[in-house]
N, CA, C and O of each residue as an XYZ file, in Angstrom:
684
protein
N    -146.249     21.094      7.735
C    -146.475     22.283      6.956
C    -146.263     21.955      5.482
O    -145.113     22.080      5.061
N    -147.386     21.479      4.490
C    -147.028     21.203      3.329
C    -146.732     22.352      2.470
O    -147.746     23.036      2.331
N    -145.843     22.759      1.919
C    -145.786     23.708      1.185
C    -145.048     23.480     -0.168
O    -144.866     22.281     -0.384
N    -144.569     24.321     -1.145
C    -144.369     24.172     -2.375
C    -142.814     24.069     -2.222
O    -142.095     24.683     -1.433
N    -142.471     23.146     -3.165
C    -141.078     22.525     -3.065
C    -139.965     24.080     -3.395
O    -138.802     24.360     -3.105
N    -140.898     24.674     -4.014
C    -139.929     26.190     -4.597
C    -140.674     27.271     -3.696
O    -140.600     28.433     -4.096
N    -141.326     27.042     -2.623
C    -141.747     28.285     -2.020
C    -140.702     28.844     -1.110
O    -139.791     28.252     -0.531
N    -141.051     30.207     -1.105
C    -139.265     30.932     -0.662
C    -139.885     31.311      1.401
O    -140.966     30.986      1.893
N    -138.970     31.891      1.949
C    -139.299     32.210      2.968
C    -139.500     33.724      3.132
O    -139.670     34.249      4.232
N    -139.485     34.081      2.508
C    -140.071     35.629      2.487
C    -141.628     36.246      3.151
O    -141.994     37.362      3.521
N    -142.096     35.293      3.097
C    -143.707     35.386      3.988
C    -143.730     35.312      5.484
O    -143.536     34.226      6.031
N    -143.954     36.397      6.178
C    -143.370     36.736      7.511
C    -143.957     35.444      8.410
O    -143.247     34.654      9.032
N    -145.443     35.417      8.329
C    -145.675     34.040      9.158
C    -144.490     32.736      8.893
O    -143.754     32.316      9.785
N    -144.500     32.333      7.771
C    -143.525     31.076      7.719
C    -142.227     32.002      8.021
O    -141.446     31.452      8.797
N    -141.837     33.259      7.589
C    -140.399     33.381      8.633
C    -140.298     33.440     10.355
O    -139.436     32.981     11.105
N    -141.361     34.087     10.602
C    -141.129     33.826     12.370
C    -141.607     32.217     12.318
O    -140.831     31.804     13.179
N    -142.326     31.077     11.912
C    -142.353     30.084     11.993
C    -141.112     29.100     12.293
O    -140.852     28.313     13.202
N    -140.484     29.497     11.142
C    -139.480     29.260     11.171
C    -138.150     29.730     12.246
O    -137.227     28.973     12.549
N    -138.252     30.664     12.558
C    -137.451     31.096     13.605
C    -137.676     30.677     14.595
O    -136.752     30.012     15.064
N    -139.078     30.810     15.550
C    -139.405     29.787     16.672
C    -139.086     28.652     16.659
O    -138.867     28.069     17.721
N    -139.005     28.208     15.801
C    -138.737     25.932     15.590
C    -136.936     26.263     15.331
O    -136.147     25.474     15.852
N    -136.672     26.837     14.936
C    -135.201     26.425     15.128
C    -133.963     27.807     15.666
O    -132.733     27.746     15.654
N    -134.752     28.824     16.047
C    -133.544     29.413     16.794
C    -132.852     28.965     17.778
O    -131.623     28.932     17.841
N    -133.684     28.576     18.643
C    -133.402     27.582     19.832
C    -131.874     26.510     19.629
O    -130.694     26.481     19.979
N    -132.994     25.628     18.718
C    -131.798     24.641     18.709
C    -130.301     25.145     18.102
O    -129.159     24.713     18.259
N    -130.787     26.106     17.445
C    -129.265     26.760     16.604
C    -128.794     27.509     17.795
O    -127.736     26.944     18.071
N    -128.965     28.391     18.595
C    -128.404     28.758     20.077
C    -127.591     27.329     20.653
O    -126.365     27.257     20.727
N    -128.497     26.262     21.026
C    -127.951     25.057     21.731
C    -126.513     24.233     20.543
O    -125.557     23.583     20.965
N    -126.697     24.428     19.640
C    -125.655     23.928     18.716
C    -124.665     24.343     18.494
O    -123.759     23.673     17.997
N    -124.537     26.060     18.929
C    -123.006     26.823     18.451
C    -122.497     26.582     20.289
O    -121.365     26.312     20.689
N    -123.919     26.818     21.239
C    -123.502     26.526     22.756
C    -122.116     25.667     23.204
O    -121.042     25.977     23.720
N    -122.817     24.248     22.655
C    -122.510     23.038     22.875
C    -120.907     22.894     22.175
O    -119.769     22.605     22.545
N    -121.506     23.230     21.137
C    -119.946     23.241     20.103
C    -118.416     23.790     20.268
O    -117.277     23.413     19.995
N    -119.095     24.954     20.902
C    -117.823     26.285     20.667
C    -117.979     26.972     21.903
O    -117.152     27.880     21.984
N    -118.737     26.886     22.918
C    -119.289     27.660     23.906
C    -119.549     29.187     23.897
O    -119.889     29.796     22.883
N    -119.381     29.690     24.973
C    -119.606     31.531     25.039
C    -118.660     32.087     23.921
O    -119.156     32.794     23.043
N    -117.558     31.853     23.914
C    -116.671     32.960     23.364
C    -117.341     33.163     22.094
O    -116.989     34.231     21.593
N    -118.183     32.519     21.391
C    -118.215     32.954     19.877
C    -119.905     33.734     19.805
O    -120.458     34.241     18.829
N    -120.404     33.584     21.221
C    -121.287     34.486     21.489
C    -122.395     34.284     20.710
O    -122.518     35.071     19.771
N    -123.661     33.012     20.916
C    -124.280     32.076     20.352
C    -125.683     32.963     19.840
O    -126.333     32.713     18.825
N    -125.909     33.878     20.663
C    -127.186     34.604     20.659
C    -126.952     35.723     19.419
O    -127.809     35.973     18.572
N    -125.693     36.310     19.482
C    -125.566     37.126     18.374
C    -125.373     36.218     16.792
O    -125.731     36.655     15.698
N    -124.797     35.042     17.015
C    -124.948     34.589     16.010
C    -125.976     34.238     15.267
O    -126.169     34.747     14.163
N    -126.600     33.509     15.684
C    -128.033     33.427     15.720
C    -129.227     34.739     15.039
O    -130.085     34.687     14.158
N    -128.877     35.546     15.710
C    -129.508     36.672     14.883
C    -129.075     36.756     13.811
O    -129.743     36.695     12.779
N    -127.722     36.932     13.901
C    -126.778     37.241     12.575
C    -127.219     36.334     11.571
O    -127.126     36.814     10.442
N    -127.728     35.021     11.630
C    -127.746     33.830     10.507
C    -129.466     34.048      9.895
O    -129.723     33.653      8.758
N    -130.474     34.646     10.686
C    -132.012     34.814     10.871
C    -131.970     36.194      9.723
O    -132.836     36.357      8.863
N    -130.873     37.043      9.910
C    -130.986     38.223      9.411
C    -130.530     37.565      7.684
O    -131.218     37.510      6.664
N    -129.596     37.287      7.853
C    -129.157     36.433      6.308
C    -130.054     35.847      5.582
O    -130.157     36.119      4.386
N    -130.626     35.197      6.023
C    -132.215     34.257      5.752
C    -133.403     34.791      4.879
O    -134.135     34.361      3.987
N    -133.151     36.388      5.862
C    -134.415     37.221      5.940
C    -133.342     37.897      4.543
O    -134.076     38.551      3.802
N    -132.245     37.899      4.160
C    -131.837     38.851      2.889
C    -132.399     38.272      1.730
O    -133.217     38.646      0.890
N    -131.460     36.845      2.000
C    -131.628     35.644      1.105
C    -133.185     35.073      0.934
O    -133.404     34.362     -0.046
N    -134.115     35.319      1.725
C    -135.174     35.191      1.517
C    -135.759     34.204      0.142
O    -136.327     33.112      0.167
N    -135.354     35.102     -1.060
C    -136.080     34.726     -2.201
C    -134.744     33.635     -2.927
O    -134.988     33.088     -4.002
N    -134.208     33.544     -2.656
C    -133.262     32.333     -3.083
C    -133.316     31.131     -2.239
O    -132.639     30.262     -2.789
N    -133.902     30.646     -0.984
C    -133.972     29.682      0.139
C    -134.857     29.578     -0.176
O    -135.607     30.542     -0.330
N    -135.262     28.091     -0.473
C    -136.831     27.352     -0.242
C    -137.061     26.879      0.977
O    -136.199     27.343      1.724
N    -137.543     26.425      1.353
C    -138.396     26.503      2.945
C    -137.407     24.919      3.329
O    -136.693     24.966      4.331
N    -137.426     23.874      2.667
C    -136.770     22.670      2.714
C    -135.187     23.041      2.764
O    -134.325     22.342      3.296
N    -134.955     24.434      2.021
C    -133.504     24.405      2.613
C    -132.966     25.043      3.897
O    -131.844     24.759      4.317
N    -133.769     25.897      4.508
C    -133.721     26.901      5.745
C    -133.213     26.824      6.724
O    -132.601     27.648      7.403
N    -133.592     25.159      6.931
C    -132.652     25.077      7.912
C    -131.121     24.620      7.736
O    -130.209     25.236      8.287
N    -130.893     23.408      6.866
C    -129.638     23.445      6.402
C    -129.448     25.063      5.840
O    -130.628     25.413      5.880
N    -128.956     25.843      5.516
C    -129.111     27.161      5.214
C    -128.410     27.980      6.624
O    -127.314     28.460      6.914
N    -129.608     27.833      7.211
C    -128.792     28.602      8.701
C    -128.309     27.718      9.487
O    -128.247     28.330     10.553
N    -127.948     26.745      9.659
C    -126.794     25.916     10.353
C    -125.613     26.103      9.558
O    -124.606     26.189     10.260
N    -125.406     26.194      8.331
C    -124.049     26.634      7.662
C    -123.589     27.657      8.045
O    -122.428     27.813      8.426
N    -124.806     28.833      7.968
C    -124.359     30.138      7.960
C    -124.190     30.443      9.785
O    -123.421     31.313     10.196
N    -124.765     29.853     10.431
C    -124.371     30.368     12.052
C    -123.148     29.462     11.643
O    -122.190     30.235     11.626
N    -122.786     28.407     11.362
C    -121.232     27.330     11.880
C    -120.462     28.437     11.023
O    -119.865     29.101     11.869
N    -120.127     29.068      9.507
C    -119.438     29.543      9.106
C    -119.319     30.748     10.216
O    -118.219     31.145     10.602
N    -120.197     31.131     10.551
C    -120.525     32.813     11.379
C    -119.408     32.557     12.470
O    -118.484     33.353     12.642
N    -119.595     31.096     13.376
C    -118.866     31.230     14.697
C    -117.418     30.710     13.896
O    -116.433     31.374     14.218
N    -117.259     29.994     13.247
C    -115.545     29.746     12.651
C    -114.421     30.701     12.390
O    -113.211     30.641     12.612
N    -115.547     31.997     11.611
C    -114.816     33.525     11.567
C    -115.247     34.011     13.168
O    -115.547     35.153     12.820
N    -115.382     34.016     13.939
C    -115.195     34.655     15.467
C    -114.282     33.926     15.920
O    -113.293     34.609     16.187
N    -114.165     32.991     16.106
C    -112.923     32.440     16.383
C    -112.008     32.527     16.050
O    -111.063     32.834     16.777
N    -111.888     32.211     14.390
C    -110.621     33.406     13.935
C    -110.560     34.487     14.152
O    -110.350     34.616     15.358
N    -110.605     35.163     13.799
C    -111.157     36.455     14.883
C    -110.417     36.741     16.055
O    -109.418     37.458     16.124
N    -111.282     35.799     17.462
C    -110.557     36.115     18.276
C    -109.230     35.396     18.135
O    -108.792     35.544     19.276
N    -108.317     34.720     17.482
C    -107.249     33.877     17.894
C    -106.643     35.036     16.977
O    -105.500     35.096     17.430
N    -106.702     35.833     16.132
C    -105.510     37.143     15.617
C    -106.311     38.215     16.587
O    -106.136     39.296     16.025
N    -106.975     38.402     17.580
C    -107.232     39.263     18.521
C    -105.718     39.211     19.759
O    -104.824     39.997     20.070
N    -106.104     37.888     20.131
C    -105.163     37.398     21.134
C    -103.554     36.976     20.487
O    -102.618     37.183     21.259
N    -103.314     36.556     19.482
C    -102.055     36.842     19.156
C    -101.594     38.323     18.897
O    -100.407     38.626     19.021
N    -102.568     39.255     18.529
C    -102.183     40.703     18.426
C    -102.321     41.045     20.057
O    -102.557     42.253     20.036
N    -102.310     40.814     20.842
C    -102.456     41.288     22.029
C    -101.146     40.795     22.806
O    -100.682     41.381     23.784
N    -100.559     39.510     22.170
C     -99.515     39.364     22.996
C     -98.498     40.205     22.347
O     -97.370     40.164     22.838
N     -98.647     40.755     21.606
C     -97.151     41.247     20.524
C     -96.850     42.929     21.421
O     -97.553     43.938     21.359
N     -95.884     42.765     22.007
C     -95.533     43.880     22.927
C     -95.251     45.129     21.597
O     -94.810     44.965     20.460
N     -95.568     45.989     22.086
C     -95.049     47.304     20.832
C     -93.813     47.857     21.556
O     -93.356     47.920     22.697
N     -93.490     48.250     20.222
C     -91.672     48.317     19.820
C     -91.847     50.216     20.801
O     -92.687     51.115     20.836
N     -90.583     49.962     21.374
C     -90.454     51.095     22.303
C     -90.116     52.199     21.155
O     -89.379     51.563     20.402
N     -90.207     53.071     20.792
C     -90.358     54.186     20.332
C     -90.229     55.818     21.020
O     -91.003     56.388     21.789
N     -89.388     56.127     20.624
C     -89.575     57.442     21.433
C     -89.469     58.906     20.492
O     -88.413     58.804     19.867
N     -89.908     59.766     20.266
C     -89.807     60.372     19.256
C     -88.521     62.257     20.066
O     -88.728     63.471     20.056
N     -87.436     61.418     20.555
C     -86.629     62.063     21.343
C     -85.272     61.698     20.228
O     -85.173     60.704     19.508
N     -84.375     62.760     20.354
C     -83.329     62.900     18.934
C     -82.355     61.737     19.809
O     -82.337     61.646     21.037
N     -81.527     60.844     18.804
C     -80.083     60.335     19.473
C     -79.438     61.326     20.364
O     -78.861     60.582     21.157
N     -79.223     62.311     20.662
C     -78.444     63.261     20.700
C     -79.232     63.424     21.943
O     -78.701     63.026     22.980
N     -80.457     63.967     22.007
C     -80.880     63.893     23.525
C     -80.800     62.456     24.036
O     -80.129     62.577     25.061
N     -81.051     61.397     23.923
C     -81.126     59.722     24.633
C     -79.838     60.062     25.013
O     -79.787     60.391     26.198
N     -78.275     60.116     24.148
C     -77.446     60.036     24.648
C     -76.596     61.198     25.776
O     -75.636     60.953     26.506
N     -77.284     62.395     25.611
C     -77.227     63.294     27.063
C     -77.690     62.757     28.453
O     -77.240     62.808     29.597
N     -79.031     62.098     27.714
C     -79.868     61.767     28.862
C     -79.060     60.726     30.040
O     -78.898     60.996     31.230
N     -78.648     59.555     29.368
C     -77.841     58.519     29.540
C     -76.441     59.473     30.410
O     -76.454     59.479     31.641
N     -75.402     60.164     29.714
C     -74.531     60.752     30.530
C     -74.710     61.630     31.413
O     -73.664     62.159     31.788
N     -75.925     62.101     32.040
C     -76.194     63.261     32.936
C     -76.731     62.074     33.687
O     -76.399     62.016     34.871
N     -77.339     61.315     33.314
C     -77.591     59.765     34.470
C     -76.551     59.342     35.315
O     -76.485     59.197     36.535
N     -75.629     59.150     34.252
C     -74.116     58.409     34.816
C     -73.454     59.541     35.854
O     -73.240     59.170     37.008
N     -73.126     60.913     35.472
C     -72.973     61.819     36.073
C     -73.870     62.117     37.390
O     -73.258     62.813     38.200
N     -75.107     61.773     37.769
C     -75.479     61.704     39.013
C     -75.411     61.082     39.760
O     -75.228     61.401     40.934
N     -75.634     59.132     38.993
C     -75.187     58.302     39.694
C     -73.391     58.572     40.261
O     -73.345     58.434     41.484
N     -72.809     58.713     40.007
C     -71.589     58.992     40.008
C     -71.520     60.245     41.406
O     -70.944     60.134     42.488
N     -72.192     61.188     40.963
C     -72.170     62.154     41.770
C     -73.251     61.907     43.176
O     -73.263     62.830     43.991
N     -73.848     61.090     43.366
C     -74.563     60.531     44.274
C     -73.769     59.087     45.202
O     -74.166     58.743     46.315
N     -72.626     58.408     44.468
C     -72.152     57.445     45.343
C     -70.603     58.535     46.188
O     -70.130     58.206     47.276
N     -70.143     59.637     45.467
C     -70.059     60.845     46.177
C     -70.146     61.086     47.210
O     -69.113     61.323     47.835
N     -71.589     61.144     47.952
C     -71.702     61.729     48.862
C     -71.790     61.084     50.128
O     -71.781     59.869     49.928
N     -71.879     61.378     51.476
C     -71.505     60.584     52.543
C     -72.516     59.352     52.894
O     -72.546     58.821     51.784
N     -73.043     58.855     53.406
C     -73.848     57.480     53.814
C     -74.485     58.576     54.335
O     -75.243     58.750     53.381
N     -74.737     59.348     55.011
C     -76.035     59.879     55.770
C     -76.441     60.984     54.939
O     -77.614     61.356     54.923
N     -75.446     61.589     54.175
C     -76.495     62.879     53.367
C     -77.363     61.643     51.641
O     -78.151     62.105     50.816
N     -76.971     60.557     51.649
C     -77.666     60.229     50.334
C     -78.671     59.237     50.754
O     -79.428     58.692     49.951
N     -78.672     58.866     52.809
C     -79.577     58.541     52.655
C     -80.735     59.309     53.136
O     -81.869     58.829     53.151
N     -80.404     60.716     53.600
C     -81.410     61.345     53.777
C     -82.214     62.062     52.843
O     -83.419     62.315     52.840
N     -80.764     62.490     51.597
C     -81.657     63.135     50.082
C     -82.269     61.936     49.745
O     -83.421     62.192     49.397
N     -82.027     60.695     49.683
C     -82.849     59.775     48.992
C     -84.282     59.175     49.033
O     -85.081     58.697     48.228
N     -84.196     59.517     50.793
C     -85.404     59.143     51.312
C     -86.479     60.694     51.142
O     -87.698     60.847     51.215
N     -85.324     61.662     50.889
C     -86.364     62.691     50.797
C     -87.069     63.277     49.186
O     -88.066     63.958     48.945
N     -85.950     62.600     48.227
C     -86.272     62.892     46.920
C     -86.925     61.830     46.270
O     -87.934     62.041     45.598
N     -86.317     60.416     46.442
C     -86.888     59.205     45.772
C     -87.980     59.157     46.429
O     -89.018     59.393     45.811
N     -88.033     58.870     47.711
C     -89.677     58.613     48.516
C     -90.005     59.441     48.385
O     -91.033     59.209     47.749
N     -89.932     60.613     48.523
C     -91.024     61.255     49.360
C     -91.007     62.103     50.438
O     -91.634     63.156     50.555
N     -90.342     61.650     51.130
C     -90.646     62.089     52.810
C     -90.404     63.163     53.094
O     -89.597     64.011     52.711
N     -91.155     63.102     53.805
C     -91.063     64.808     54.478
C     -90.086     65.050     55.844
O     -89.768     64.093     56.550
N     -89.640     66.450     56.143
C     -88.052     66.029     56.904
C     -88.201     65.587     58.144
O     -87.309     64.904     58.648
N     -89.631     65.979     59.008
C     -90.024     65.406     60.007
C     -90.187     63.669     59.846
O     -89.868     63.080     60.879
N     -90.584     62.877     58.834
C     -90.532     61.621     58.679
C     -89.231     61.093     58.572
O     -88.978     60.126     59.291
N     -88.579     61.412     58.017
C     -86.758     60.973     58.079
C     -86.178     60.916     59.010
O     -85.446     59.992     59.364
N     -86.582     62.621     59.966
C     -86.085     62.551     61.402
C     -86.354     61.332     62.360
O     -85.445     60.672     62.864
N     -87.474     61.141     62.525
C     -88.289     60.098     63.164
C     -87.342     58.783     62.701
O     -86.511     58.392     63.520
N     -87.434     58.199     61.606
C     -86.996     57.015     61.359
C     -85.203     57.190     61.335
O     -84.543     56.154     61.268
N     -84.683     58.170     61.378
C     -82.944     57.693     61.672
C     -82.891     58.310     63.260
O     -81.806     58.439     63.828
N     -84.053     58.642     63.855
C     -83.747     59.192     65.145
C     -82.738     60.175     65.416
O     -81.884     60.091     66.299
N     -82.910     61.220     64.505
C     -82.158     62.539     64.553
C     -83.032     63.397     64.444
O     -84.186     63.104     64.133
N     -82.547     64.873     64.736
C     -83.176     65.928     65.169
C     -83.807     66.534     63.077
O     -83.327     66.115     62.024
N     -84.703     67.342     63.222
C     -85.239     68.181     62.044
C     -84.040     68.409     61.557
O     -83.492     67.736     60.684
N     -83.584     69.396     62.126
C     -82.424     70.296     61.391
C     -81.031     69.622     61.290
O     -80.039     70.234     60.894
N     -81.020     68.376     61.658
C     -80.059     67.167     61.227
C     -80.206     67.004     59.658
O     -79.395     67.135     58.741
N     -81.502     66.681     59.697
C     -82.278     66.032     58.337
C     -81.873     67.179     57.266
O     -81.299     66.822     56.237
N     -82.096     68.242     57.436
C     -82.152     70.119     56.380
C     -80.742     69.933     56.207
O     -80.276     69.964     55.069
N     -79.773     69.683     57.524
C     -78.322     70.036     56.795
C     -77.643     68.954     56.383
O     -76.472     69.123     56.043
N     -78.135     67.831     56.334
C     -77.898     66.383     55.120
C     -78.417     66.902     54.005
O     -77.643     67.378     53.175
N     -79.862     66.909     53.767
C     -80.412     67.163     52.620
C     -79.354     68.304     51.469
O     -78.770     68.092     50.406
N     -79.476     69.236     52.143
C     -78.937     70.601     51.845
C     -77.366     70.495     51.339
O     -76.981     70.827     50.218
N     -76.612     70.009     52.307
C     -75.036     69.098     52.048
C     -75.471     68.271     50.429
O     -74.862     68.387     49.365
N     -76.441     67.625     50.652
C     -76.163     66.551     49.655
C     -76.234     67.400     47.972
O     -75.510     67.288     46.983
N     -77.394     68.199     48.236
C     -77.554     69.265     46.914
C     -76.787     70.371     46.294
O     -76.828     70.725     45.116
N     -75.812     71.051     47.634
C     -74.444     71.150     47.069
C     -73.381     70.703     46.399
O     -73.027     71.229     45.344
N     -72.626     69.466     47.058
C     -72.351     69.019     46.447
C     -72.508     68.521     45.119
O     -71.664     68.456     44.224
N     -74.315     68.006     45.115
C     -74.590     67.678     43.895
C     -74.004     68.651     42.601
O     -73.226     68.368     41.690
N     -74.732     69.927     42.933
C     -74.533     70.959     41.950
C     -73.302     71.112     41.882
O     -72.940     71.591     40.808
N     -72.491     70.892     42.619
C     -71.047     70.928     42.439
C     -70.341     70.384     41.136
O     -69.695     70.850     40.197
N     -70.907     68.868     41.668
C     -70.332     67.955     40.383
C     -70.890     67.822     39.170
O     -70.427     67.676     38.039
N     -72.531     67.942     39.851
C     -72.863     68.152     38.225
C     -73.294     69.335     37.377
O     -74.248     69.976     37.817
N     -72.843     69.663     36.430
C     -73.044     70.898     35.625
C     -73.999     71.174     35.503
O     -74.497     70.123     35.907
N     -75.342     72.149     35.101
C     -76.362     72.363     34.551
C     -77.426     72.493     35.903
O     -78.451     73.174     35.923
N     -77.005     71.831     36.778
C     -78.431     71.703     37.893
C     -78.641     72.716     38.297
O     -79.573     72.886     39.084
């Protein structure tokens, strides 16, 4: 293609010309180099579109050096990029709670106060409130698994929530 040492690429035939003869290989070059992560096809556009700005400043002899800079600079910032993506991703965020000192530290002693008021109570009423408040279960399922009757299960449960309220204030 003889053309003028100062002719620009702004003339759509010599720009898709140009794009057919070397998008390709500029795809296979960021491929090879850097693989998927820097995402070769978008770059590629990205460097064609630059070309197409720069148009009237690129002579045809520089075009391609031109967009091999600009795709290699293009994938160097994606990579940076992703490497403060993934260091911001490991950085756990700071627990925060927008709850007063004053409640955290109620919270904390009405804790202690149940735990407290829960080692309290007998081996069969905390493990039947437990299985019925922490799990879940329903009183027919409790019955079944300690092999006691329904209304075994109601007057553990029931025992255990007295007491509770007993010891602890507010419930």
């Amino acid at each position: 293609m003889p053309k003028d040492l100062f002719s620009n690429v702004c003339d759509e035939k010599l720009f898709s010309e140009i794009f057919r003869k070397h998008s390709k290989e500029l795809h296979n070059f960021l491929y090879y180099k850097y693989g998927e992560q820097v995402h070769p096809k978008d770059q590629v556009q990205e460097a064609f579109i630059k070309l197409w700005d720069n148009c009237n400043k690129v002579s045809l002899q520089k075009a391609k050096s031109f967009l091999y800079t600009v795709v290699n600079n293009l994938s160097l910032n994606q990579l940076k990029h992703n490497t403060v993506k993934f260091k911001f991703q490991q950085i756990k965020p700071i627990d925060k709670t927008h709850e007063t000192p004053e409640f955290v530290l109620e919270e904390k002693e009405y804790l202690k106060k149940y735990e407290t008021a829960l080692s309290n109570l007998t081996e069969p009423q905390r493990v039947a409130f437990l299985m019925n408040r922490a799990e879940g279960k329903k009183h027919k399922e409790i019955a079944e698994l300690l092999g006691i009757s329904r209304k075994a299960v109601e007057k553990r449960i029931y025992g255990a929530l007295e007491k509770l309220r007993k010891e602890i204030e507010g419930i």
